[in-house]
C-alpha positions, 0 to 999 in steps of 0.5 A: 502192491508192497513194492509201491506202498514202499515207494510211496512212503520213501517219496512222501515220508508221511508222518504215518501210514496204514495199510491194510491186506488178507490174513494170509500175509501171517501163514509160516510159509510167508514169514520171511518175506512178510518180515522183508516188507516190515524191514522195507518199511521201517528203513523205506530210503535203502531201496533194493539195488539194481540186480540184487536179489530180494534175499540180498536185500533182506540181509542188507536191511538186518545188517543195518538194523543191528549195526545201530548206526542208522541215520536215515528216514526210519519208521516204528512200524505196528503190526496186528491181525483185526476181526471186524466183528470185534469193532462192529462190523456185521461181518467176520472178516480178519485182516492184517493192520500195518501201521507205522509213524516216522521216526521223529513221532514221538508218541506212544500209541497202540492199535484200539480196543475192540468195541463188541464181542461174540460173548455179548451177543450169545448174552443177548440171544439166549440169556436175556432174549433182547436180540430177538425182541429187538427184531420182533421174532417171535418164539416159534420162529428162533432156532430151536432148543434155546440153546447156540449149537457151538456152547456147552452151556449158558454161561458166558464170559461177558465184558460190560463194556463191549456191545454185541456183535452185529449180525446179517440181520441188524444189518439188514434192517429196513431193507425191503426183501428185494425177492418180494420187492423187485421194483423197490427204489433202493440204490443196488438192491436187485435180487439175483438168482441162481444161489444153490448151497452145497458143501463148502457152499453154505452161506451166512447165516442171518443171526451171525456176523456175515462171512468174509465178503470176497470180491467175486471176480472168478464168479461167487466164490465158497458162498460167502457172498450168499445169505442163509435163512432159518428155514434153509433157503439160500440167495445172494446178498444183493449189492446194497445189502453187501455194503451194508455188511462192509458198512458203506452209507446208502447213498454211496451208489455202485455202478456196473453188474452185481459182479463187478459191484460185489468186486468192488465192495468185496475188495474194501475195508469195512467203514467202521474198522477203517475208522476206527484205525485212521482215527486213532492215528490221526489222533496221535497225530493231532496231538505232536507237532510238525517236525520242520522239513530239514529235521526228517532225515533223508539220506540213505543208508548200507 
């Protein structure tokens, strides 16, 4: 992929650009290389040579950065790792945010502030019960103790301004059972059996953000893709509820078998964390003028 988000960049020389990819990109093991893209796509118009080995071109591109001579098309590139949970998405899923904004972008910027937290959700679950109320659960049927089982104790570090995480079950709301309601008329809302837990195999549990979503072409993968109940039992989310957790509207239909639907959504970035990148950028980009097309400097460089 990273070779042509490098071509598309050096060809179009937007004012900015944001890409999105797994956590994994942040692992020891990769971190030459992932700094052999960021270095790509800071000086996008010295593209690798015929015949040069990526290393080469590494060490091309370090070389121009010291010298500090440079006089091409140069981007100011931003790099951070986002949980979706934290801009309320109902879903625990960490991706690497890539943005960067051409050179000639004269204007400060920073990657926005979470929007809720996990703290405010414990708050509401075991401080002041109005999560449970919201969802009419009554007392007997909440998980027992009246305690989280991974807190020490009731006292949480609360941001006033930060809204609760959302869970599966907020996002679920007013979707028919699809188990109990099989001729429902709900856009890919058909329940698909076969869902078993098992180690490893577990599910998400209803009153937690969803695990991260996977796309599923090789079958279900660690069950991420099912839902775990209170009282134990396990299904898979249907295609419909699986949007919902990536936050696509209901009229946003998918076409084709749950696994080739679950592919689909599995392999897309959540509506609210998409928006809440894209507008921040797109703000800056309201806010600076137009560079004429003789002042972005195209002549490559090394």
């Amino acid at each position: 992929m990273f070779p042509q988000a490098v071509r598309a960049v050096r060809e179009l020389q937007p004012r900015a650009f944001v890409f999105e990819n797994v956590k994994g990109l942040l692992r020891e093991s990769f971190t030459k290389f992932f700094n052999y893209v960021l270095l790509q796509l800071e000086f996008a118009d010295c593209p690798q040579k015929a015949k040069e080995e990526w290393t080469d071109h590494h060490s091309r591109l370090q070389r121009i950065k010291t010298e500090g001579k440079y006089s091409g098309l140069r981007y100011n590139i931003v790099v951070d790792l986002l949980n979706a949970a934290n801009y309320g998405v109902p879903q625990r899923r960490e991706r690497v945010f890539i943005v960067g904004f051409r050179e000639d972008v004269k204007e400060k910027w920073a990657f926005p502030k979470p929007t809720h937290s996990r703290e405010a959700l414990l708050d509401e679950m075991w401080d002041t019960g109005r999560y449970w109320e919201r969802h009419e659960v009554p007392k007997k049927h909440r998980p027992a103790n009246g305690t989280p089982p991974d807190a020490c104790n009731r006292e949480f570090d609360i941001v006033p301004h930060l809204k609760p995480w959302r869970t599966v079950r907020d996002a679920l709301v007013g979707l028919p059972d699809p188990v109990k309601c099989p001729g429902n008329d709900v856009p890919n809302h058909i329940f698909n059996p076969g869902a078993r837990s098992y180690p490893g195999h577990t599910g998400s549990p209803l009153d937690e953000p969803a695990k991260t979503l996977k796309a599923g072409d090789h079958g279900v993968p660690g069950g991420e893709n099912m839902m775990l109940l209170p009282d134990g039992r396990v299904r898979y989310f249907t295609a419909r509820e699986s949007a919902r957790l990536q936050e696509f509207p209901d009229d946003f239909v998918f076409f084709g078998s749950w696994t080739e639907s679950m592919r689909q959504i599995g392999n897309a970035v959540p509506v609210t964390l998409a928006e809440a990148v894209g507008r921040s950028v797109a703000n800056v980009l309201k806010r600076t003028s137009h560079s004429s097309p003789g002042s972005v400097p195209t002549k490559a460089h090394g």
